[in-house]
N, C-alpha and C positions, 0 to 999 in steps of 0.2 A: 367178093361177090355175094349178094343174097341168097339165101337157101330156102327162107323161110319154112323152117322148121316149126315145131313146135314149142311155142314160147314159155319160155326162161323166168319163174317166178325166184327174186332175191331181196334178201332181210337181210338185217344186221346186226348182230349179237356184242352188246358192249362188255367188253371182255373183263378179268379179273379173279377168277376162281378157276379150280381145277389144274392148276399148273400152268395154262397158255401163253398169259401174258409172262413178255419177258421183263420184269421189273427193275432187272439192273442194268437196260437200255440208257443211257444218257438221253433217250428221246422220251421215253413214257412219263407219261405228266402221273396227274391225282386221278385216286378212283372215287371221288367224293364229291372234287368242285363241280359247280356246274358248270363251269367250261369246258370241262372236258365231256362231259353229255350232250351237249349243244355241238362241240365242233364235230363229234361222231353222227348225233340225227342229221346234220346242216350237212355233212357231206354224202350221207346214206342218200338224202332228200333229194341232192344237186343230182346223186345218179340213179336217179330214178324205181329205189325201190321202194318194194311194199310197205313193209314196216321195221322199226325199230324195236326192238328187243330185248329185256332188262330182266337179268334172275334175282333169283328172292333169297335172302337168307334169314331167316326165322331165330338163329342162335351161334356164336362163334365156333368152330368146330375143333376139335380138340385132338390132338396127337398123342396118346400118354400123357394123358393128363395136360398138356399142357397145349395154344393155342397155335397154327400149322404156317406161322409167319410168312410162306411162299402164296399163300394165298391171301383174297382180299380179306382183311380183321374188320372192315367197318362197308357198310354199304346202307346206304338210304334208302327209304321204304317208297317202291317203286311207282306207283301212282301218283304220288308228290311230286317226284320227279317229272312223268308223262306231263301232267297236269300245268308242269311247269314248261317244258319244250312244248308243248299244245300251241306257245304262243310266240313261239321262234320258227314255228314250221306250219308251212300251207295245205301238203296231201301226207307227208308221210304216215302212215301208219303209225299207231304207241303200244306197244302189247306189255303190259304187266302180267308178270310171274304171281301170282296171291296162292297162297294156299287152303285148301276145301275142307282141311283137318280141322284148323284153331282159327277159322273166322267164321261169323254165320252170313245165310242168306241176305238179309235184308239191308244190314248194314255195308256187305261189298256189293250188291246188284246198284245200289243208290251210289254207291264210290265209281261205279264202274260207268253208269246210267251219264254221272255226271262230267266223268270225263267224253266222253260219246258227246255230249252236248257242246262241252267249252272246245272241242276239236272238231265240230262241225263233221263227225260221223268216221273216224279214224282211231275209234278205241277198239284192243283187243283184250282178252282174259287168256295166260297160260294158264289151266286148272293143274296144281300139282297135289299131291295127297304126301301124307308123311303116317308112320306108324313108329317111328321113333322117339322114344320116352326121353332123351336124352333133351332134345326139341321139346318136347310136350312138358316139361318140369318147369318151362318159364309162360305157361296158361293154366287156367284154374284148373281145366278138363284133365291136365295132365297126360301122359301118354295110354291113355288106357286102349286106345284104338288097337286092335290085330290087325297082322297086314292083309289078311284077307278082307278085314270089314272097310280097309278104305277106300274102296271104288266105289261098294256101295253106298258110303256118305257121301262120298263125289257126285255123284250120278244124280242123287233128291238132290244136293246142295243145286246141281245145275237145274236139275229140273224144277225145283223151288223159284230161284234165282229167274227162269224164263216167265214163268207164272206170276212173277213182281211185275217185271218188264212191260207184260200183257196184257197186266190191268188195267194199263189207257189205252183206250182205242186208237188206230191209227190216225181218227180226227183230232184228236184232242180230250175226248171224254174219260175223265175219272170212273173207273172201277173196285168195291173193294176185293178184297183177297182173302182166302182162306183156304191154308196146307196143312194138310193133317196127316202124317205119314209116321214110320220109326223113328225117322233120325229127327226131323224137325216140327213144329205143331206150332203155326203160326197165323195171324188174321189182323185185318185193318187194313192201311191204306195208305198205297207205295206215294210219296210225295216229288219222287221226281218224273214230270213227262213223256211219253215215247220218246225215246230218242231218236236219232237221224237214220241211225242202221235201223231202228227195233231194238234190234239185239248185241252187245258189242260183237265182235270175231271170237270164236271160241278156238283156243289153242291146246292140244295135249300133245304132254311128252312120258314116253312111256312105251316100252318093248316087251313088258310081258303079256301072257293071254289077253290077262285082264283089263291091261291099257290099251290093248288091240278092238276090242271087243267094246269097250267104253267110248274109245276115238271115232270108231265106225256106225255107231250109233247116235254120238252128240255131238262130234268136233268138227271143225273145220278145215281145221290145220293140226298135222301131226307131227314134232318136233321129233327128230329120229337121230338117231348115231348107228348109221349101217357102213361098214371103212371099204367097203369094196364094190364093185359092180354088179358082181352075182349075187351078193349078199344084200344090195339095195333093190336088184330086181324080185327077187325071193320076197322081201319084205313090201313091197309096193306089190303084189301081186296076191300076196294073202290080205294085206287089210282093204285093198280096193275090192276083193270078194266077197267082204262080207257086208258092203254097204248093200247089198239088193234086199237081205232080210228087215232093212231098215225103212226100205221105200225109197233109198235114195241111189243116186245114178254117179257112179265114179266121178265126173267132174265136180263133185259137192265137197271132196275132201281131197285138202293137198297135202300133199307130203313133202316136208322138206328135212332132208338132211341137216346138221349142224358139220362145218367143215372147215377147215384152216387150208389159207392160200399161200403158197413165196412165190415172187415173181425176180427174172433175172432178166439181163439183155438176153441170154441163150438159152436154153434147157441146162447146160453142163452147170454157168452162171448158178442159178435158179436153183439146183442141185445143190451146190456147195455150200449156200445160202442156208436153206432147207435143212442142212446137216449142222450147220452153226447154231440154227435157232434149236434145233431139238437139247443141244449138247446145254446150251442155256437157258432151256427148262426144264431140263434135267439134271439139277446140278449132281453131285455126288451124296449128299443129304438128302436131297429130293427121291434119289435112286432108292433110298434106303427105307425112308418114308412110305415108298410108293408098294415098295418090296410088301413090307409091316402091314399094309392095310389090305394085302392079299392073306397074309400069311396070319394076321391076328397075332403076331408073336413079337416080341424086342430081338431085332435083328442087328443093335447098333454095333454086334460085335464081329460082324459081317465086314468084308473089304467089297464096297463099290466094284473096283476094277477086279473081283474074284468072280466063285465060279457060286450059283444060286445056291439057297440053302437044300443040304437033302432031308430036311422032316419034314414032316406033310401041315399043314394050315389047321390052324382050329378054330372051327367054323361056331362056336360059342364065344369066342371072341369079342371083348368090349374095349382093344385097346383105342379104338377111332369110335370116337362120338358123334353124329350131327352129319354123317355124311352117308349115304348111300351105300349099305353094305353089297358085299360081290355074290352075286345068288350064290353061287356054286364055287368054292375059293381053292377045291380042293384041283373041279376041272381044270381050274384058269392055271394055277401052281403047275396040272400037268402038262398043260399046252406050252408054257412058259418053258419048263425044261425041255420039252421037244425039239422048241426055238431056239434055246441057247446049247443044248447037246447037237443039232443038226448043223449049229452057224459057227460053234464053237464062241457064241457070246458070253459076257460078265453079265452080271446085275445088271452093271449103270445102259449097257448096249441092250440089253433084252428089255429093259422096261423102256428103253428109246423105241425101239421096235415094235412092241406090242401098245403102250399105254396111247398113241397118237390117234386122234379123229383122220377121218380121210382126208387127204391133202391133195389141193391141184397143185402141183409145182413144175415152173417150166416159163417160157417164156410168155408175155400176153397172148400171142397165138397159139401156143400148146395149151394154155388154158382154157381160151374160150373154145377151142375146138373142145376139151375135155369136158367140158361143162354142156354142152350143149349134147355131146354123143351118152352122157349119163340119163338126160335127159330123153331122150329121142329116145333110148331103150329101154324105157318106163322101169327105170331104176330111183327114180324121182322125178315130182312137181316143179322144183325148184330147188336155191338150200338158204341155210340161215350163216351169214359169215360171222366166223371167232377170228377176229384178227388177233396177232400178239402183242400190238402198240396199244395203250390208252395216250391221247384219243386219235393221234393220226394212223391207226395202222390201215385205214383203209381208203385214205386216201389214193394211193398208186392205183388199185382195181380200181376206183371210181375213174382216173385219169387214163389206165392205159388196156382194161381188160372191158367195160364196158363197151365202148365206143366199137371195139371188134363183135360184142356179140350185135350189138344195133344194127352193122354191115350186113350180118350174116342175118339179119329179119329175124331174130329169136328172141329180141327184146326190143323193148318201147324206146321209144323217140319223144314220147312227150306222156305225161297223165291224162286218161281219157275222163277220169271220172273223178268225184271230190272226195269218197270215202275209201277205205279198205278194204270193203267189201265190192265194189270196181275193181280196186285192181288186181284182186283176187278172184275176179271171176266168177264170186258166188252169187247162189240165189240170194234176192229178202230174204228173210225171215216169215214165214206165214202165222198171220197175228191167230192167237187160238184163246183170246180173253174171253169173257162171260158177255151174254148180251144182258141187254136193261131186264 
């Protein structure tokens, strides 16, 4: 029966970093060909979400020196990709990952301009920033950035990047341009058109102040990892606060979670399921791995199924390159002991436990119900799905967990609108170019 709630925004995250995907599936195809990008957007598309979503990796990321084989070694430069399913797909959404550190304005606004144009108005930008020199040693700039200074390059790069955009008038009219600020000092004349949005969708991810506070000023969309319900309302409740100081009205910026699903015929199913997949992306190397990149330390002499190490983390650590360091490694290390002192877990059980995204799991009824009641208690817009297949893991949601949230009136029945910005509910963009 309909309820009609509050409707249900859902993307799709093509999987392959981070552990998720299980790679020793007998089903998981390539992370590279384009057939398996196409079978993922083509089934996103069939059930009716937003957009498609593809991360960036700028440099192999390295374990001790040496490269973290559980995750993806090779991935193609996401726009290319977009640009290419642009023409295998009618409304989905294509949101590229680019980074604000090592590329400049002009040259991604015209990348981004142009896919917005060959997709008939379904390009997104995830803005991510990097402060890691490790990254930064394969551009000329080098890692010179601190991590405080990359919001602020973020921030002009966008603001740069709008002021390209801008410089045609909504008719049609060529304008030139001229930015003159700290980070960038540039002038002349953006040679790609308005595009269909104006402006592509802008995407951030990012949970500290400063991406909080960056999101609620310039994004649209905020790619989040919050694992619980109180913890997703807490975090939807501070950044939708602070969009008034912006001028802008709560429904201007969504939030969606990034989340992993298992579905069963039962709940118990569904569970047991759940507990397979964690176990085989957690192998006992992974455990160790995972342990290491908390701890900054060679833990290989460590027993997986033993009890965690008792020396504390050192947080000058450079044994993990390229990846996201743990702000505070010493907290996580104590929470972790708390976890496996209270549960009496190992390693390989405590980093099963802690390292996981939120998970609906349960049968297609238990999840849409789950999904919808996260929702309905403005703990999130919507979420972005990590499946653990490349490329079919999302087919089953599209076949058996959609169709129940459609019932229940919380999601769409058909696309009302031809861009991204339809189906996201946002405003245009208000043109702010130069007059004659």
């Amino acid at each position: 029966m309909s309820r009609g709630g509050r409707r249900i925004h859902l993307a799709a995250h093509f999987p392959g970093v981070n552990s998720t995907t299980v790679w020793a599936d007998p089903r998981s195809g390539s992370q590279i060909d384009f057939s398996s990008f196409e079978h993922l957007a083509r089934t996103a598309e069939r059930g009716l979400f937003d957009f498609f979503f593809l991360a960036e990796g700028l440099r192999l990321r390295e374990h001790a020196g040496r490269v973290h084989d559980l995750d993806v070694v090779g991935r193609p430069e996401s726009i290319t990709v977009l640009n290419a399913l642009a023409a295998v797909t009618d409304r989905l959404g294509l949101a590229a990952t680019v980074n604000a550190t090592f590329n400049e304005p002009y040259e991604l606004a015209r990348r981004l301009a142009s896919l917005d144009h060959l997709s008939a108005g379904r390009a997104a930008w995830n803005v991510v920033t990097s402060s890691d020199a490790f990254t930064g040693e394969n551009f000329r700039r080098g890692g010179y950035l601190d991590r405080a200074d990359r919001y602020t390059r973020a921030a002009e790069f966008l603001s740069t990047a709008r002021e390209l955009w801008d410089s045609w008038t909504p008719d049609g009219a060529q304008r030139p341009f001229a930015h003159s600020g700290p980070q960038f000092r540039i002038g002349g004349g953006f040679t790609v058109p308005r595009s269909p949005q104006g402006h592509p969708v802008v995407i951030q991810a990012g949970d500290s102040a400063e991406g909080r506070e960056f999101a609620a000023s310039a994004a649209d969309v905020i790619f989040t990892r919050h694992s619980t319900l109180e913890a997703g309302r807490e975090f939807y409740a501070d950044v939708k606060a602070r969009l008034a100081r912006y001028g802008r009205a709560p429904g201007d910026l969504k939030i969606m979670p990034g989340v992993t699903y298992v579905l069963g015929d039962t709940d118990a199913e569904a569970q047991e399921r759940a507990a397979e997949i964690r176990r085989q992306q957690v192998s006992p190397q992974n455990a160790i791995i995972a342990l290491e990149q908390v701890w900054g330390r060679d833990l290989s002499g460590y027993d997986p199924d033993g009890p965690l190490p008792d020396v504390d983390p050192d947080p000058e650590s450079a044994l993990v390159q390229g990846r996201v360091r743990v702000a505070d490694p010493v907290a996580v290390a104590r929470r972790w002991r708390a976890l496996s002192e209270a549960k009496g877990l190992s390693i390989r059980q405590t980093v099963i436990e802690s390292s996981g995204r939120q998970s609906f799991v349960g049968s297609p009824a238990t999840v849409a119900a789950a999904l919808e009641e996260f929702v309905a208690a403005d703990a999130a817009d919507g979420f972005i799905l990590v499946p653990h297949l490349t490329p079919g893991g999302l087919d089953d949601f599209v076949d058996r967990v959609v169709p129940l949230l459609q019932e229940r009136g919380v999601f769409r029945t058909e696309y009302s609108g031809t861009t991204l910005r339809s189906h996201l509910g946002l405003p245009a963009p208000v043109w702010k170019g130069r007059t004659p």
